[in-house]
Each structure stands twice: as structure tokens, then as C-alpha cells.
N, C-alpha and C positions, 0 to 999 in steps of 0.2 A: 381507506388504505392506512396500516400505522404507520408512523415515524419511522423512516429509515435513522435518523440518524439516534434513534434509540435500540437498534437491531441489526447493523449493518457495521463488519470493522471498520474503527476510527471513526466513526459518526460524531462522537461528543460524549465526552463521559466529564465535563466538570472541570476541565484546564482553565483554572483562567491566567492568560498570555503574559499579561504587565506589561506590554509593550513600551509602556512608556520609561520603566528601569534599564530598557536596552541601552540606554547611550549614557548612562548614569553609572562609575566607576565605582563610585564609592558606594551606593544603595548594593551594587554586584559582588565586592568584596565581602560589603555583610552579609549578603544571603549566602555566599559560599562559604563562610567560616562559621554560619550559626548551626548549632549543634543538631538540627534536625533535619539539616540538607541532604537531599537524596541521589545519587549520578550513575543514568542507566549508562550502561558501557554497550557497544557494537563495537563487531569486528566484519568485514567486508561485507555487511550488509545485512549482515546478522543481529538479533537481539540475545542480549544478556537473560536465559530465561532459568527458572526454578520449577520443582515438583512437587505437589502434595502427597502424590503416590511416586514413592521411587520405582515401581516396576513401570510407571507408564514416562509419555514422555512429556518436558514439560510442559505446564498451564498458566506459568503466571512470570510477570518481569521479576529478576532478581536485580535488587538494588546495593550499593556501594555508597560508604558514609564520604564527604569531601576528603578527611583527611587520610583516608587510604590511599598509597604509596601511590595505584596505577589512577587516583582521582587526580591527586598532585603534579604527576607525570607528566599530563596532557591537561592541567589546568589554564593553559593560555591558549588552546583550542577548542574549550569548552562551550557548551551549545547552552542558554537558559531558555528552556524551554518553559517557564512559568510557576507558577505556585499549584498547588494541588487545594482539595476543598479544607484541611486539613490548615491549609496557610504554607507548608511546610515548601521551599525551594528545591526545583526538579532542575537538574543539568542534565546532555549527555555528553559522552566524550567516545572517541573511537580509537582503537587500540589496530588502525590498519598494518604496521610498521611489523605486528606480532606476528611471529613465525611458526606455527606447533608443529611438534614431531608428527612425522609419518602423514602428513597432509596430501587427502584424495582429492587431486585437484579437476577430476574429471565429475565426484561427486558433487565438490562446491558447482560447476558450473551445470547441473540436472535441473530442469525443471522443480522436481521435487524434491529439494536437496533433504536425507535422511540422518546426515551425519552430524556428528556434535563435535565441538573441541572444549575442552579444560583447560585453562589458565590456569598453569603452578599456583600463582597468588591468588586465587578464589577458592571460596570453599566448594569441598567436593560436593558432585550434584550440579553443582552451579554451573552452566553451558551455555557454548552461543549455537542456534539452531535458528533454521529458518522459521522465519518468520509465517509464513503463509499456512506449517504445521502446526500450529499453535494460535490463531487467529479468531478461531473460533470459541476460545477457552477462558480467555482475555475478561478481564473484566471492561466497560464502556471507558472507564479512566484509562486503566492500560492503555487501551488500542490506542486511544486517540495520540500518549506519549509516544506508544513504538509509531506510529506513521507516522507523528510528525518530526521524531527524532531520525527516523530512517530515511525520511524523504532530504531532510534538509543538509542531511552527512553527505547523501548521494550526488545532491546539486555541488557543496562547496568541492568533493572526490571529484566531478568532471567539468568544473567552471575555477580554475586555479588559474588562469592565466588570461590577462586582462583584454575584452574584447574587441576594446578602440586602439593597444598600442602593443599590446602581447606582452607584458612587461606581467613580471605573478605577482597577484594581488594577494592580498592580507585580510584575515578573518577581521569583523570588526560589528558593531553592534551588537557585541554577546553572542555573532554567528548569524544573527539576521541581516547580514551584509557583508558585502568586498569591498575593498579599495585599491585603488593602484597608488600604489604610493609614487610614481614617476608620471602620470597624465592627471591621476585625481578623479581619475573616474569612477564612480561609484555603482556598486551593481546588486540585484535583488534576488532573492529564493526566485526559481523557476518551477513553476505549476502547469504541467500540458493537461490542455481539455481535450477528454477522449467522450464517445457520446457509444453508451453499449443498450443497446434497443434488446427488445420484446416483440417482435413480427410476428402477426399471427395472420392465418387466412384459414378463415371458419373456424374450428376446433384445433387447429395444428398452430405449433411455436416452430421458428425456424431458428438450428441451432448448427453450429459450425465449430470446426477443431482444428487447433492449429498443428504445425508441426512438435514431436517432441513431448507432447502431454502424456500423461498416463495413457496406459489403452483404454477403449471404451468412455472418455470423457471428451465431452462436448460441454459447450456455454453457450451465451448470449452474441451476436455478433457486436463485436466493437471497433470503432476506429479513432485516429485522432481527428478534431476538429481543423481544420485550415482555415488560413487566415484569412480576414473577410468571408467569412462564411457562418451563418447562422447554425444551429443545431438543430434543426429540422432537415435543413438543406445537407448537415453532415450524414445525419442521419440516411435520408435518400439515396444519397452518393456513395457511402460506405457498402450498404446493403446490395446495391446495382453491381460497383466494381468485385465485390466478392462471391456474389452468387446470381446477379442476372437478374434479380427480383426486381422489380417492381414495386414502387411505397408510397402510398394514397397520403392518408390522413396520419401524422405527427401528434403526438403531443408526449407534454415533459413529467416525470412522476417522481424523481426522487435524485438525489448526488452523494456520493461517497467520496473521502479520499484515500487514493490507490499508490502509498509507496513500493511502487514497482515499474521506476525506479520516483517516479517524482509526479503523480498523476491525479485528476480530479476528474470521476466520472461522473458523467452526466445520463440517469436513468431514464428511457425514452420507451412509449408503446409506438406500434405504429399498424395500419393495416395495409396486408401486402395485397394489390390489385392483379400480379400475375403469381403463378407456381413454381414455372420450371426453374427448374437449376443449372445453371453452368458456373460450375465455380472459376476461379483465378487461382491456379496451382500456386503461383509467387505470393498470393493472400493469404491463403487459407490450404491446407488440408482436403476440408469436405465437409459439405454441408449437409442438413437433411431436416426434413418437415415430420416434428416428433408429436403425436397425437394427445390430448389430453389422459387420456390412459396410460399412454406408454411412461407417459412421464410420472406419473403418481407412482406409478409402480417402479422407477428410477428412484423417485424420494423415498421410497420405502424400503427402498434396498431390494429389491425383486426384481427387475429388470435382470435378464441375463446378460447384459451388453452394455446399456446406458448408464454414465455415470455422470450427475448432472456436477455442475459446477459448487465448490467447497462452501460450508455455509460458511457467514460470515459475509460472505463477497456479496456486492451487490447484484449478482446474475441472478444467487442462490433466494436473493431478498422479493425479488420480483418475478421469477418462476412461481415461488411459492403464494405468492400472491396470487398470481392468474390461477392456481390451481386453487384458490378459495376464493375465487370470484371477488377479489375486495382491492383491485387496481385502483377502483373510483374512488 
């Protein structure tokens, strides 16, 4: 099986974190004021993205030097997400506060949201777009910036207010941490383990859809992990309450991380010991047992109906595996 995390969004493309300049003001000042610092900008969950082809849409992060107005702006919210191979200091910052004209707010919240917005102050071209449209296009360095720039904006956007006394806490470790300034208590990125299986019985993958997806697309089933609970045991459990299946033999093949909104999947095969199906309307949509055929002919773009899950993701990483036999 190759490396997922050389083929799968955000796998690893070459971050290295520096973990240790997080609590260090002054090493942080100088990497923000040296002349070759870079600061991806997000807006509600968006990345900052650019085009090589201006008919198409974007393929790659567009970046922002520190001393621009809207780096400045939001420089004491700023996120150091690490150095690139380059040497060169990566931030981001989020411009959530920004209002654009004529804003489709039924769009923003689509599953596959299509729409772009323009900042007056950025160069034309330059747009925030979802993310998941562009995922694929990314180079392995990008990704791993936009997820973990997106994940970690998402956590501090819903963890603002202090969990032992309610009191709102303060960005602090360069954004790899909260603090309450009035209990003292100190709080950390939150990462939910989700465990998205590969079920198979005989030649058939078992694949489910949720509400709201495009037509015709199905995935991998997934669910989150609970607490006390192994990933195998997730695995089993997720599979049973959603479709009534049945799942023998576990085993673990690969992990992704999934900003959407703050997630780290756990890629799992497993073999299903019964068939039938009875979905859970409140889970799931609809499931169904897709044949080694039907499915190629889905990656192939031939399928009149099926449309498998977006490459990039890890659904996409290990269908495609099962379909060249190289799980092992």
C-alpha cells in the first residue's frame, strides 16, 4: 500500500512546526518582521486561494507578506504555524470580522460551497474558496498548511470561552493555546478521532451518503470515535448503527487530517459477516453494496450515477487502493 500521507490532503508535505518558538516572544517578533515571512489569510473557514489558469478555479494558496495592512490588522491573533523547507516563517490569520458585498449566505453554508469572495486589499484573482474545491490541486506543503491552518482557526472560532469558569480566554502560545486570564486555565487544539472504514463482503464495498451531498455521491462510512472505545470497536459500532451490517475482522491501514471542522481520520478495512441493510434515517441517507465494477467504472467517470468520494480525501485514497488490490 503507498503512503497515505504522501497522497492523501494534508498528509505531510514538509512543515516543520518549531514548536518549541511558541512560547518564545521574541524568536516570534523576529520571524514576523523578517522579510521573507509568509501569512495565509482565512475567512469563515475559507483559504486564501490563487490561479495558474485564470479560467479555472483556484489550485494553490495565495500568500500575504507580514507587513501588509490586513497581516498587521490581526497580528496579535496570529497563528505560527512553523517554518517551510525554505526556512522561511509561515503564519495565519482570519479576517472573520470581514463583511463582502452581496454575500450568498445560503451558498457559504452548501456542502459544496461554489462561491468566491474578493478583498478590496488583495490582488485581483486572489479569493477565499472552499477549501475541499481545491484539495486536490494543493501541493503536499500546501495541504498540510491549509489543514492545519483551518483546523486550528476553527477550534479557537468555537472554544473562546473558558471551560472550568466561562470567563473568554486569550489566544496565547502563537495560537497553540488558551488561557483564562481570571481561573488560569490553560486549554489545547482539539482533534476528534473519526474512524472511516472500507467494508467489504466478497467483491462488494459498502458505501453510504449523507444528507445534502451532491446527487449521486456516496463515501466510505465514517463515524467519530467514543470515549473508551478502541477503533476497531468504533469501527463495528458505527457500521451496525448505520446500516445493520455486521463486521468480523478489523484492521487499521492509513490516517488523514480532516479540517472539517477539526478532525483526524483513522483509515480502517474491515469484513462485513452479514449483508443486509437497514439504514438509520438520523445517520445516514442510504447505503448500498457497490461491486468492484461499478466502482471502476465510477473512478472512471462512467458510472451513470455513482460518484465516489473527492480525490485527495482519504475515502478516495483507499477505494482506489482496493481497486488495485494493494491494501496490503
Amino acid at each position: 500500500m503507498k503512503r497515505a500521507e504522501q497522497v492523501t490532503f494534508g498528509g505531510g508535505g514538509g512543515l516543520d512546526r518549531r514548536a518549541e518558538l511558541r512560547e518564545d516572544p521574541t524568536a516570534l517578533h523576529g520571524l514576523w518582521t523578517a522579510s521573507d515571512t509568509r501569512v495565509l489569510l482565512t475567512w469563515r473557514g475559507k483559504v486564501l486561494g490563487q490561479r495558474s489558469d485564470p479560467e479555472r478555479r483556484p489550485d494553490g494558496l495565495a500568500w500575504i507578506i507580514s507587513t501588509h495592512a490586513l497581516a498587521e490588522k490581526h497580528r496579535e491573533a496570529a497563528l505560527f504555524l512553523g517554518t517551510g523547507p525554505d526556512g522561511a516563517a509561515l503564519f495565519a490569520c482570519d479576517l472573520g470580522a470581514w463583511q463582502p458585498d452581496a454575500l450568498d449566505e445560503m451558498a457559504l453554508a452548501s456542502f459544496a460551497d461554489v462561491s468566491e469572495q474578493q478583498h478590496p486589499d488583495l490582488p485581483a484573482g486572489d479569493v477565499f474558496c472552499e477549501l475541499r474545491l481545491m484539495m486536490a490541486r494543493l501541493t503536499p506543503l500546501e495541504a498540510e498548511l491549509a489543514a492545519t491552518a483551518k483546523a486550528l482557526l476553527s477550534w479557537h472560532q468555537s472554544h473562546q470561552f473558558c471551560a472550568r469558569c466561562g470567563s473568554r480566554s486569550a489566544v496565547s502560545q502563537a495560537g497553540w493555546q488558551r488561557k483564562c486570564p481570571d481561573c488560569k486555565a490553560l486549554h489545547f487544539p482539539r482533534t476528534d478521532p473519526v474512524v472511516i472504514m472500507l467494508i467489504t463482503h466478497g467483491d462488494d464495498v459498502l458505501m453510504g451518503r449523507s444528507p445534502g451531498w451532491p446527487e449521486g455521491m456516496y463515501s466510505l462510512l465514517a463515524g467519530f470515535v467514543e470515549p473508551g472505545e478502541t477503533l476497531e470497536a468504533a469501527v463495528r459500532r458505527e457500521v451496525f448503527e448505520e446500516t445493520g451490517v455486521k463486521v468480523a475482522e478489523v484492521g487499521y491501514l492509513s490516517s488523514q487530517p480532516w479540517p472539517f471542522p477539526m478532525s483526524l481520520m483513522f483509515g480502517c478495512s474491515g469484513k462485513a459477516s452479514s449483508r443486509e441493510i437497514t439504514i438509520d434515517p438520523k445517520e445516514i441517507e442510504d447505503a448500498i453494496w457497490v461491486s468492484r465494477q461499478d466502482m471502476m467504472a465510477a473512478f472512471a467517470g462512467e458510472h451513470p450515477v455513482l460518484q465516489p468520494a473527492r480525490k485527495g480525501a482519504i475515502a478516495h485514497f483507499l477505494l482506489e487502493n482496493w481497486l488495485a488490490d494493494t491494501l496490503d
